[in-house]
C-alpha positions as CSV (number, residue, x, y, z in Angstrom):
1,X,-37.3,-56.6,49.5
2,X,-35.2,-54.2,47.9
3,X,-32.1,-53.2,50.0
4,X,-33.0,-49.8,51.6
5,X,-30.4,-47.9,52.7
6,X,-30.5,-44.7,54.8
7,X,-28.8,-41.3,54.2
8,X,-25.1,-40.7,55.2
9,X,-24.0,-38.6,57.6
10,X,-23.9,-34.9,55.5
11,X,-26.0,-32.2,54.4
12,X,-25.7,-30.0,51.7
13,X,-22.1,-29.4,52.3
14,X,-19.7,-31.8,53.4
15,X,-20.6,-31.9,57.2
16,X,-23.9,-30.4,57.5
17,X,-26.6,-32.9,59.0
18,X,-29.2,-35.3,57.0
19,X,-31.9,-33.4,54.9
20,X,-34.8,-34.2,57.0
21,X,-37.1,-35.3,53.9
22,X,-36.6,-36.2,50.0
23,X,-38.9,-37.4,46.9
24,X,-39.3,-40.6,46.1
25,X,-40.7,-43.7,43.9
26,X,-41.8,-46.8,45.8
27,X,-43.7,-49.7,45.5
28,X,-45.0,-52.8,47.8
29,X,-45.6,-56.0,47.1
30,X,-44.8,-55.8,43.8
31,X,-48.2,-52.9,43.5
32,X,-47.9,-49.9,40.9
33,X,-44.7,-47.3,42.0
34,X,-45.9,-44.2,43.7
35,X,-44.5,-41.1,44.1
36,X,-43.8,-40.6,48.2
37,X,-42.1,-38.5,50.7
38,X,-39.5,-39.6,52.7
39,X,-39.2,-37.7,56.4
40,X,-36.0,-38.7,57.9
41,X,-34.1,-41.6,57.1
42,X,-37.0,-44.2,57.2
43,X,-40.9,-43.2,57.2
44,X,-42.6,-43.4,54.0
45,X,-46.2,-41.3,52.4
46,X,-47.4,-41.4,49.4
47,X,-48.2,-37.8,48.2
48,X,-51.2,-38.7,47.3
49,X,-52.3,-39.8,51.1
50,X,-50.8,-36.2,52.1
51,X,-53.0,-33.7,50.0
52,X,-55.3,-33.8,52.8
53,X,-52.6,-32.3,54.9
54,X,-51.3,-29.8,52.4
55,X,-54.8,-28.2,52.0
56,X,-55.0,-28.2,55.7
57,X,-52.1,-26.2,55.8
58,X,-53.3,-24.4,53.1
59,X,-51.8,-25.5,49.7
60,X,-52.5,-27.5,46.9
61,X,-50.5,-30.7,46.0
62,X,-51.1,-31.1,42.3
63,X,-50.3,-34.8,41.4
64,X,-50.6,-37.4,38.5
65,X,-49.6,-40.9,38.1
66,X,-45.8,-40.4,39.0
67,X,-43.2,-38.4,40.4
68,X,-42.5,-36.4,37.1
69,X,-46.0,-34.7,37.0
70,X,-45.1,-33.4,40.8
71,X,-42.2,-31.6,39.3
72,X,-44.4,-30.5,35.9
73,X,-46.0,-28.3,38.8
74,X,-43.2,-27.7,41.5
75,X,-43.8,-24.1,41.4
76,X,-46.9,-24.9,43.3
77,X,-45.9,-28.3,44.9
78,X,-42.5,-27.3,46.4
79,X,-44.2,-24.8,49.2
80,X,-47.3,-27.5,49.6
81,X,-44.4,-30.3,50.5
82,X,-41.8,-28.0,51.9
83,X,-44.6,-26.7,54.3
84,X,-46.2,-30.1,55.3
85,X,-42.9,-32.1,55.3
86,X,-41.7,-29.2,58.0
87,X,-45.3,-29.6,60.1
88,X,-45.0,-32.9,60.2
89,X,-41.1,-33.0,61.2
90,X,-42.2,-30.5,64.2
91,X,-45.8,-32.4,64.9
92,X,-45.4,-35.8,64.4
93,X,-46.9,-38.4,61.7
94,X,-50.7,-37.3,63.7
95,X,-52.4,-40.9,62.3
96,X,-51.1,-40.6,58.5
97,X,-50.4,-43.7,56.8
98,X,-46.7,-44.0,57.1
99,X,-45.1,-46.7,56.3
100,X,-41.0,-47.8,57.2
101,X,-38.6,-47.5,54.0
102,X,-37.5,-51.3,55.1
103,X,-41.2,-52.3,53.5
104,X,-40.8,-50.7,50.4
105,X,-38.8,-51.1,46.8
106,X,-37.0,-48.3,45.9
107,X,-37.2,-47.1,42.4
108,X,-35.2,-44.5,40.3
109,X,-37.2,-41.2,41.9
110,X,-37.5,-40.6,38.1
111,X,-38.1,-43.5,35.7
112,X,-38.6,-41.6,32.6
113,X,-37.4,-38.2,32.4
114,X,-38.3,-36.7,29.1
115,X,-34.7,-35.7,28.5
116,X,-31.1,-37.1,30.3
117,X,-28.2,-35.3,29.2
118,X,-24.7,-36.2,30.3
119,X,-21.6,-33.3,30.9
120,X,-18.4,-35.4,29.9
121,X,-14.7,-34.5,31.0
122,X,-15.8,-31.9,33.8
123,X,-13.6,-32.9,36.8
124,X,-10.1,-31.2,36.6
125,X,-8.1,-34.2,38.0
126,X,-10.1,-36.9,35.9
127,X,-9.6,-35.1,33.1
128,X,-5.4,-35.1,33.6
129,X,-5.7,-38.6,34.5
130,X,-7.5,-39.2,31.2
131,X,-5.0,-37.3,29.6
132,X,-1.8,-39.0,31.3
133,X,-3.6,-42.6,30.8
134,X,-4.7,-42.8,27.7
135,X,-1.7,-40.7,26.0
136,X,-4.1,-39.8,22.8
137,X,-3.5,-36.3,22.6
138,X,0.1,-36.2,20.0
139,X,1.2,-33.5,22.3
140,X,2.3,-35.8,25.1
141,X,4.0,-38.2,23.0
142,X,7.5,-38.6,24.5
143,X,7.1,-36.0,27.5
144,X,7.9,-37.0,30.8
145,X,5.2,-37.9,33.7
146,X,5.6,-35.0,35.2
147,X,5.6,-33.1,31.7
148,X,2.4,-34.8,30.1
149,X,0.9,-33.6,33.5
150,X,2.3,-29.9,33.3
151,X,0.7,-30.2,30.1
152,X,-2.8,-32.1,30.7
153,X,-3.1,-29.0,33.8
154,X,-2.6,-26.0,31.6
155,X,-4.8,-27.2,29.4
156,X,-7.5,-28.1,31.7
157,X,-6.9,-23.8,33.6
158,X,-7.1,-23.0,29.7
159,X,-10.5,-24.8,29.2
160,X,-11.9,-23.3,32.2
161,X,-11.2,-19.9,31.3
162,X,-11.5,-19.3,27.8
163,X,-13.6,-23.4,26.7
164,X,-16.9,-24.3,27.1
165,X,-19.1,-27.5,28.6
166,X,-19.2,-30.6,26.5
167,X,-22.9,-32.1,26.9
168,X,-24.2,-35.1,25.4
169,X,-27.1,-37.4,25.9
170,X,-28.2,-40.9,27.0
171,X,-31.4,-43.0,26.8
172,X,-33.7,-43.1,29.9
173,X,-34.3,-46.5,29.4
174,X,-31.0,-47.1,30.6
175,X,-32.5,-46.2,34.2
176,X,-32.6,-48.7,36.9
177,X,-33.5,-48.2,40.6
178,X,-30.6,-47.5,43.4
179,X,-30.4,-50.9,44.8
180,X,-31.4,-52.8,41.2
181,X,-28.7,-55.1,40.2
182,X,-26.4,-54.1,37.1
183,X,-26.5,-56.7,34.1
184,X,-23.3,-56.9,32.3
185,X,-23.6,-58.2,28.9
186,X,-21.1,-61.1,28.0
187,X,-20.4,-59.1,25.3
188,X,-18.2,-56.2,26.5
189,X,-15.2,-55.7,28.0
190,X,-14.5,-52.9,29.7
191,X,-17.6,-51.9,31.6
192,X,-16.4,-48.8,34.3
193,X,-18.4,-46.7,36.8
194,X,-19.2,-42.4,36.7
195,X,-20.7,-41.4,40.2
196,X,-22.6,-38.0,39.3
197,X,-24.4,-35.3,41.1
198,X,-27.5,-35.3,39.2
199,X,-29.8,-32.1,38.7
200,X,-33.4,-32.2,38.2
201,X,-34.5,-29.2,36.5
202,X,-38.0,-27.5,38.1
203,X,-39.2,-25.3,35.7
204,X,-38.9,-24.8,32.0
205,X,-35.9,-22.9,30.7
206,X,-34.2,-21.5,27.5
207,X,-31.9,-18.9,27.5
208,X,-31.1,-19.4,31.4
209,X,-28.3,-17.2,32.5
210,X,-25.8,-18.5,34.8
211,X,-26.8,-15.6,37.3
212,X,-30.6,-17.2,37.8
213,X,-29.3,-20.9,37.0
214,X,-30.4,-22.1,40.6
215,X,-33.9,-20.6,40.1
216,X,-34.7,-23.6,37.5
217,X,-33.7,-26.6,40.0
218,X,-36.0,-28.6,42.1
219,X,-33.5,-30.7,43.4
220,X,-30.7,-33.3,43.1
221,X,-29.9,-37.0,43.1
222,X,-27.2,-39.6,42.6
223,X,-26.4,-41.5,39.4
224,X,-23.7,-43.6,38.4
225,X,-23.3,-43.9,34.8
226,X,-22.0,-46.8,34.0
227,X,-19.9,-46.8,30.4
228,X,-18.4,-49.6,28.5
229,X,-14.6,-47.7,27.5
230,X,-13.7,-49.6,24.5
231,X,-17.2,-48.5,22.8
232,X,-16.8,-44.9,23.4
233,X,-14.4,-44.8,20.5
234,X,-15.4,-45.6,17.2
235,X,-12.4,-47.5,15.0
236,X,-14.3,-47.0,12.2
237,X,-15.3,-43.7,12.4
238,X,-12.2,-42.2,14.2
239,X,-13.1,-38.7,12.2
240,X,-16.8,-38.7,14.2
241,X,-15.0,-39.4,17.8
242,X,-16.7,-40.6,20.5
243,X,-20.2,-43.0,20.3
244,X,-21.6,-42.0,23.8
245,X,-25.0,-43.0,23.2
246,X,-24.1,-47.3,22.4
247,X,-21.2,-47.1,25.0
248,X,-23.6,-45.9,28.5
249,X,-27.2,-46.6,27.5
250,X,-27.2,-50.4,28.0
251,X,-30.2,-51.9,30.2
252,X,-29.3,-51.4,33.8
253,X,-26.6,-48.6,33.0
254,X,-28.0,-45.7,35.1
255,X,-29.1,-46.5,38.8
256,X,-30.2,-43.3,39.8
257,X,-31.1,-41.8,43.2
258,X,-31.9,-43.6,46.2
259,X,-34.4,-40.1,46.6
260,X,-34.1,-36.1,45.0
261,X,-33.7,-33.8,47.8
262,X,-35.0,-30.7,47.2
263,X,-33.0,-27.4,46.3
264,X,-34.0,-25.8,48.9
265,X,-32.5,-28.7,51.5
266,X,-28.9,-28.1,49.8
267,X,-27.0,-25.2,50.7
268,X,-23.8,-25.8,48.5
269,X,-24.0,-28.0,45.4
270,X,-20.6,-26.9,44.5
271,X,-19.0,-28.3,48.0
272,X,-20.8,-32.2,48.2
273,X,-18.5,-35.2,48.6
274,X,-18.5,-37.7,46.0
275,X,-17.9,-41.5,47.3
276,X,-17.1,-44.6,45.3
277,X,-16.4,-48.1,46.4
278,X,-15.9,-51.2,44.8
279,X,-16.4,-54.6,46.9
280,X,-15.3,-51.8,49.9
281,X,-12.3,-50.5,48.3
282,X,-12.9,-47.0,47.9
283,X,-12.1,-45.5,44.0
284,X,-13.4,-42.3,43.6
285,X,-13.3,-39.9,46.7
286,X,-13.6,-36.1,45.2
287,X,-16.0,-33.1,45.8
288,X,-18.3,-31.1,43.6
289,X,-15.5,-28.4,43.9
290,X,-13.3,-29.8,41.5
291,X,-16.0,-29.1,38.5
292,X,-14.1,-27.6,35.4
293,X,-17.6,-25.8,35.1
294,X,-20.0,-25.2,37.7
295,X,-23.8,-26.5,37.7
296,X,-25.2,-22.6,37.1
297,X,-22.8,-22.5,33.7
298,X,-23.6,-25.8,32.8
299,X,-27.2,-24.8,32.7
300,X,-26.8,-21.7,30.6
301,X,-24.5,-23.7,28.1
302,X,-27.2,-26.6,27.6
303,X,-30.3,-24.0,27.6
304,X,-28.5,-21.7,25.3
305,X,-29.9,-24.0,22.7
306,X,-32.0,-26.9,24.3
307,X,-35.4,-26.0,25.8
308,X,-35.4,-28.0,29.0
309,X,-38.8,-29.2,30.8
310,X,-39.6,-30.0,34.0
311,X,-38.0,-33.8,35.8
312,X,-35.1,-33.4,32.8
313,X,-31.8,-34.6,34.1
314,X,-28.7,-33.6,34.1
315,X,-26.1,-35.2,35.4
316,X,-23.2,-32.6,35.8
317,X,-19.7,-34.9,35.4
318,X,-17.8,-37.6,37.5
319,X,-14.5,-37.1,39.7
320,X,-11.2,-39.2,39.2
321,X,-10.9,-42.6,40.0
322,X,-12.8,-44.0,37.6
323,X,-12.2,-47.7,36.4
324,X,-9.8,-47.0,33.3
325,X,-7.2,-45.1,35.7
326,X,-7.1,-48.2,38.7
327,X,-7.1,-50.5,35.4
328,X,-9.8,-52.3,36.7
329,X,-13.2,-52.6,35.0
330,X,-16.6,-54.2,36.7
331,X,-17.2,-58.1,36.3
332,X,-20.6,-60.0,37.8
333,X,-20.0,-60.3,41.6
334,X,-18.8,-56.7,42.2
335,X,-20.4,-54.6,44.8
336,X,-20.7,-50.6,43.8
337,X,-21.3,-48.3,46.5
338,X,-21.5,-45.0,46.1
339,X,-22.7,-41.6,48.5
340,X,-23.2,-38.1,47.9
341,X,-22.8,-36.4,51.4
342,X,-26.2,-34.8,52.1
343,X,-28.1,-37.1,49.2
344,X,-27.7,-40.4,49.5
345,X,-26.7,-44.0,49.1
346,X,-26.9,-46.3,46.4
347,X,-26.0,-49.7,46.4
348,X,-25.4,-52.1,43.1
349,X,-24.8,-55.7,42.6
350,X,-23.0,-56.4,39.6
351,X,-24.7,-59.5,37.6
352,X,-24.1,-61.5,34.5
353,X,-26.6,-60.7,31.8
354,X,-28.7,-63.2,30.8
């Protein structure tokens, strides 16, 4: 069995309770994934076992073969879950098949998205740290600490007033489940972790304003995208700049989830702790607030000129405290943790490719 674990303590701000259900993908027994809902921190149904409850209650669950069809229709599906999840919260489980989480495998919620994209250097602090760290900008060639950081802040309150997001994409097939192992290819040397507040988008948008941003989610997630740092740079294309896609898209790369909570379940995205530990010590330890750009302008920037669909991700930045500032990158034994308060857990073995 997969290692399932619970929700933290959290809601959808930093101390409100546990959502009291969340989308899933599980399997048993090694059986085709299906797409399930998760009441509480433990009992399992499969959506397809609870359309005979939804038309009781007097909607329609429109399903398909995985999780990403529910979302193709959440404008119908999100009242026909929202409604039965809340009857059977205040009723009881009344004979359905439910199953404990402990049972199950827990897969990415969303296996194949039709689109992932990725919004790079959007946490003020990481991005000064970056700045400070990597000393690649001319500009802070012989300043001081403290002036290289005067410098790396004003242009950070500059980007956020007058810049724009910087979005790029990855390859799904870089998706692995929240409690999969990590393979690290022998092959690269400076493999680091991103924990990210991922949004999946509900409905399709173009042309989204920031004002009706939050209409388009169906919910959020957790991924941590993992990136190689001495691939992200190309040496031999230094006029080109960064080479996201071969750096973070390596098998095992993206552990997403444990679950996607609906919107509906988190009152502030902007105000949801970010946790990261490695083998226990914690790394990153930021909130949402600390965004350069907030998810509702992140959304108008990337539909200004991408069409988005239904189960697309994005995942919307990661804090400080990644890998390259502790100078210390993953090896095989190393255990990632990391929470979102009010989404989740995931947990990740680091392993030696084979």
């Amino acid at each position: 069995m997969v290692r399932a674990v619970p929700y933290p303590d959290g809601g959808g701000g930093m101390n409100n309770t546990t959502p009291p259900y969340a989308l899933g993908t599980f399997s048993i027994a090694g059986a085709t994934p299906f797409a399930g809902l998760i009441l509480g921190q433990r009992r399992v149904i499969s959506l397809r076992a609870l359309q005979p409850q939804c038309r009781k209650l007097g909607h329609d669950l429109l399903l398909g073969a995985t999780l990403l069809d529910v979302f193709d229709a959440w404008d119908k599906n999100q009242a026909a879950i929202s409604h039965a999840a809340n009857y059977l919260l205040q009723h009881g489980e009344g004979g359905l098949p439910f199953v404990d989480v402990a049972l199950l495998r827990v897969h990415a919620p969303l296996e194949q998205p039709r689109q992932f994209f990725c919004s790079g250097a959007n946490y003020r602090k990481h991005v000064i740290d970056l700045i400070i760290d990597q000393a690649r900008d001319p500009a802070t060639q012989g300043l001081s600490a403290a002036a290289a950081r005067a410098y790396a802040e004003q242009l950070m309150d500059d980007r956020a007033a007058h810049g724009e997001p910087y979005i790029f994409t990855k390859a799904w097939s870089s998706i692995t489940g929240p409690f999969d192992d990590i393979p690290l290819p022998a092959n690269v040397s400076q493999p680091d972790w991103e924990l990210e507040l991922a949004v999946v988008i509900g409905k399709e948008a173009f042309h989204v304003a920031a004002a009706d941003a939050y209409d388009y989610i169906a919910g959020y997630t957790i991924v941590n995208d993992i990136t190689n740092r001495e691939l992200v740079h190309r040496q031999d294309l230094k006029a080109i700049g960064s080479d996201w896609l071969m750096s973070k898209s390596l098998p095992g790369y993206t552990p997403m989830g444990p679950y996607i909570v609906p919107a509906e379940l988190v009152s502030d995205p902007q105000n949801i702790r970010i946790l990261l530990s490695v083998n226990g010590q914690v790394m990153q330890d930021e909130t949402t607030a600390d965004m350069i750009f907030g998810i509702p302008r992140l959304i108008e920037y990337l539909s200004s000129r991408i069409r988005l669909f239904p189960g697309d991700i994005l995942i919307t930045g990661s804090p400080a405290g990644n890998g390259s500032h502790h100078n210390r990158f993953l090896q095989a034994g190393d255990v990632l943790e990391g929470m979102l308060s009010g989404i989740g857990i995931m947990r990740n073995h680091c392993i030696a490719a084979v």
